[in-house]
C-alpha positions as CSV (number, residue, x, y, z in Angstrom):
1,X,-7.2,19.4,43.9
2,X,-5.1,16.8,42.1
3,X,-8.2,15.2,40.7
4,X,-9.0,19.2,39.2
5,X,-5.9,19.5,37.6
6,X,-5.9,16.2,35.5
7,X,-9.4,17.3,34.4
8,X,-8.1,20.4,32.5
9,X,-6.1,18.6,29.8
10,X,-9.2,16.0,29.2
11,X,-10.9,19.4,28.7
12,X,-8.0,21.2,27.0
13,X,-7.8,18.0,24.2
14,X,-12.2,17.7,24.3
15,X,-12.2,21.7,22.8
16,X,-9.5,21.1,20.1
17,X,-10.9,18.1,19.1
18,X,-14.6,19.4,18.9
19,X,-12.6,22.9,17.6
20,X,-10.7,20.6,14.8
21,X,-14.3,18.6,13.9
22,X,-16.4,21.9,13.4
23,X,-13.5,23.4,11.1
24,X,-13.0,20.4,9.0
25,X,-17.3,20.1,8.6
26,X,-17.1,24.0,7.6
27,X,-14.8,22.4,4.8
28,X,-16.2,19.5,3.9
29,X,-17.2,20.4,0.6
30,X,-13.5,21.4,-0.4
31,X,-12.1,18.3,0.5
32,X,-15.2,16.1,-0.8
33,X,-14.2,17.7,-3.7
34,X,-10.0,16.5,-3.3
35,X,-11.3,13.0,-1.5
36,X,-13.6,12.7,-4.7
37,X,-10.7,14.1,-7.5
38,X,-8.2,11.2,-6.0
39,X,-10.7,8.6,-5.9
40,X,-11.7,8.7,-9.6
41,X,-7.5,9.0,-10.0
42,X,-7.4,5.7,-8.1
43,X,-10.3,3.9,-10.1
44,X,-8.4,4.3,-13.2
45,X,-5.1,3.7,-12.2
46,X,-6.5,0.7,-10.7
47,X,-7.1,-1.1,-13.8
48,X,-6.4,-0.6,-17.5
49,X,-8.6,0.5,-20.4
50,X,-12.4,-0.7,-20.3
51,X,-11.5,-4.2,-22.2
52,X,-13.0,-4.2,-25.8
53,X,-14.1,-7.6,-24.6
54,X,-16.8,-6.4,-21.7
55,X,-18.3,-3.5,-24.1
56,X,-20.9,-6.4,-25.1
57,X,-22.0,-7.1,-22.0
58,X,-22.7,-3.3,-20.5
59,X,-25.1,-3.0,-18.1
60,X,-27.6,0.0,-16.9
61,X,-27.7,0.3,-13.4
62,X,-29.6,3.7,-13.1
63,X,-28.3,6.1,-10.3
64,X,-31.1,7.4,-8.6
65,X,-30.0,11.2,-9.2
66,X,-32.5,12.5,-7.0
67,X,-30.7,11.2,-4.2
68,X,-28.3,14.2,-4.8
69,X,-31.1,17.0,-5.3
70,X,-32.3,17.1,-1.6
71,X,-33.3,19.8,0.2
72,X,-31.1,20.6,3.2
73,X,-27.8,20.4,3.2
74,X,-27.3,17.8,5.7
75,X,-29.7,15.1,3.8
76,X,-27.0,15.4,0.9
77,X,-24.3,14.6,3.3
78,X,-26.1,11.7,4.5
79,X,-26.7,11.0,1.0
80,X,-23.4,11.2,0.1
81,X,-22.4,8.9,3.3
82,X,-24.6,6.3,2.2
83,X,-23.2,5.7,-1.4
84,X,-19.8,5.8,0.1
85,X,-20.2,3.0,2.1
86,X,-22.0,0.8,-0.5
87,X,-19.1,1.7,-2.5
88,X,-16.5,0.8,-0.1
89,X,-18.7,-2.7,1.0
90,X,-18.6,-3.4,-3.2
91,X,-14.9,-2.4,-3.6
92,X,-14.0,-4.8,0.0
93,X,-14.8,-8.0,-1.7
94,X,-14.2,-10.8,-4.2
95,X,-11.7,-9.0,-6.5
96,X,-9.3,-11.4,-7.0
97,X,-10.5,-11.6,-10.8
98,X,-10.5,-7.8,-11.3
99,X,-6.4,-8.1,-12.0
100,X,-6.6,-4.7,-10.6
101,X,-3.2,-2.9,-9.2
102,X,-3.7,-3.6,-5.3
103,X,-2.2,-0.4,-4.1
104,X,-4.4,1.6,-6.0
105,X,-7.3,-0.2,-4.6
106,X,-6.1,-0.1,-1.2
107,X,-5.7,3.6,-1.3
108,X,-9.4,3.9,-2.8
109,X,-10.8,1.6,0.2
110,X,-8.6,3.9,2.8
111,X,-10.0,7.1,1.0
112,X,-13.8,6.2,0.7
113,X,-13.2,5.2,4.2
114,X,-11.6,8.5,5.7
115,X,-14.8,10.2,4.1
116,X,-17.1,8.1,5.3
117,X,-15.6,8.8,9.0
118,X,-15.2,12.7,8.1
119,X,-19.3,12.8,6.7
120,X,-19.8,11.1,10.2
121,X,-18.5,13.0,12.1
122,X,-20.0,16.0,10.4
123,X,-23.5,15.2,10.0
124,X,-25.7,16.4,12.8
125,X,-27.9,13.7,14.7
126,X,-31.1,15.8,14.2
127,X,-32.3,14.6,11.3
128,X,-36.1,13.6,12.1
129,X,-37.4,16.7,10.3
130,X,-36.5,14.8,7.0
131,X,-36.5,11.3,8.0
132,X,-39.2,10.0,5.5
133,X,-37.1,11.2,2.6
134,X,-34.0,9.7,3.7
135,X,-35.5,6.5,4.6
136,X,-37.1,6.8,0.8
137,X,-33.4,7.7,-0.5
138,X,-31.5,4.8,1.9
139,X,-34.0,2.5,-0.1
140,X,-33.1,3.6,-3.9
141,X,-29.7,3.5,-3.0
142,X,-29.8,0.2,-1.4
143,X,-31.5,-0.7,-4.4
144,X,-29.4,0.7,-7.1
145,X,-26.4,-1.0,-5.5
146,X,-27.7,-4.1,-5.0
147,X,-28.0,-4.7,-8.2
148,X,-24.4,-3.9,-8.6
149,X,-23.8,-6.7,-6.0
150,X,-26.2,-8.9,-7.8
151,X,-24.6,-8.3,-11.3
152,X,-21.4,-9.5,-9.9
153,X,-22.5,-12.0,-7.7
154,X,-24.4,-13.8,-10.8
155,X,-21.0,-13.1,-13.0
156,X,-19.3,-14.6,-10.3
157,X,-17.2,-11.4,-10.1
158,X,-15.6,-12.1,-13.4
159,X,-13.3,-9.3,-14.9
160,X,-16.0,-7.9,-16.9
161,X,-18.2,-7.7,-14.2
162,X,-15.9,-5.6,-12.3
163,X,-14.7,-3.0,-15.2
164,X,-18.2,-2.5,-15.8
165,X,-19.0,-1.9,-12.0
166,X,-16.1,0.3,-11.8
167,X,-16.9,2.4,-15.1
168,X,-20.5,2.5,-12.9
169,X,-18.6,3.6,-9.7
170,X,-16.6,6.6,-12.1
171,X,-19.9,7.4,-13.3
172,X,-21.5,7.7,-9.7
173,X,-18.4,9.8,-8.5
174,X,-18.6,12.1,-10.9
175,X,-22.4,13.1,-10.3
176,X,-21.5,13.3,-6.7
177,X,-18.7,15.8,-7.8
178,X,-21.0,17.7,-9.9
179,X,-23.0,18.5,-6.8
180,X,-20.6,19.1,-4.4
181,X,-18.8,21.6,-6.6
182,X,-22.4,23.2,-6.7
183,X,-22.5,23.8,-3.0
């Protein structure tokens, strides 16, 4: 009997948190939209002005915007997944040269992580109905932002280097935005 009784708060706690999960999902796209507003907040308070300096030197990476155009909802949040966590592996190293304002990129790193734990948590494990095209999309994304890494690896992640990848990153959020305010 004592064994019974401890069960029902494991239970109690399993069908708020499951509860809590499946409210936050049916919200996902309002606080993609929030998660996405403070992030592009944090990108420019992280650094100054694009330096006059770097405008030479620009770079076209090419988002693969079909990424964002799929058909089922739940492809566009693995999507979305995906580019976050390229993001947050780009933004997690070498910035010493940036001369960026650490807090700000701290809070960026902590947001694009909470999303990326809120898309997982959210995205539904039966995806095999469209796992061609999401394999085809994983590969243009992995593409497109390697050669962000590339660019900055063969800069040697000098301060142009970075305020062009971040402009890139802006430019990326903001397409993401586009969509989710769409949906």
């Amino acid at each position: 009997i004592m064994n019974v009784f401890g069960l029902i708060p494991i239970g109690l706690i399993l069908l708020c948190t499951t509860t809590i999960s499946s409210l936050q999902c049916n919200h996902l796209p309002l606080q993609q939209r929030k998660m996405i507003e403070n992030s592009l907040q944090l990108l420019d308070k992280m650094g100054k002005k694009f330096p006059q300096q770097c405008l030479r030197e620009k770079m076209s990476f090419r988002f693969p915007e079909q990424v964002l155009k799929p058909r089922q909802k739940e492809a566009f949040k693995v999507a979305i997944e995906e580019i976050f966590q390229h993001i947050f592996y780009i933004f997690s190293k070498n910035l010493t040269l940036a001369a960026w304002d650490g807090t700000a990129i701290e809070q960026f790193q902590n947001g694009l992580y909470q999303q990326i734990e809120q898309l997982e948590a959210c995205v539904t494990k039966k995806q095999t109905h469209y796992f061609h095209s999401k394999e085809v999309n994983r590969l243009k994304l992995k593409k497109y932002f390697q050669k962000i890494d590339c660019f900055l690896k063969d800069k040697q992640h000098n301060l142009c280097s970075w305020e062009i990848s971040r402009a890139e990153m802006r430019r990326c959020l903001q397409l993401i935005d586009k969509v989710v305010r769409k949906l």
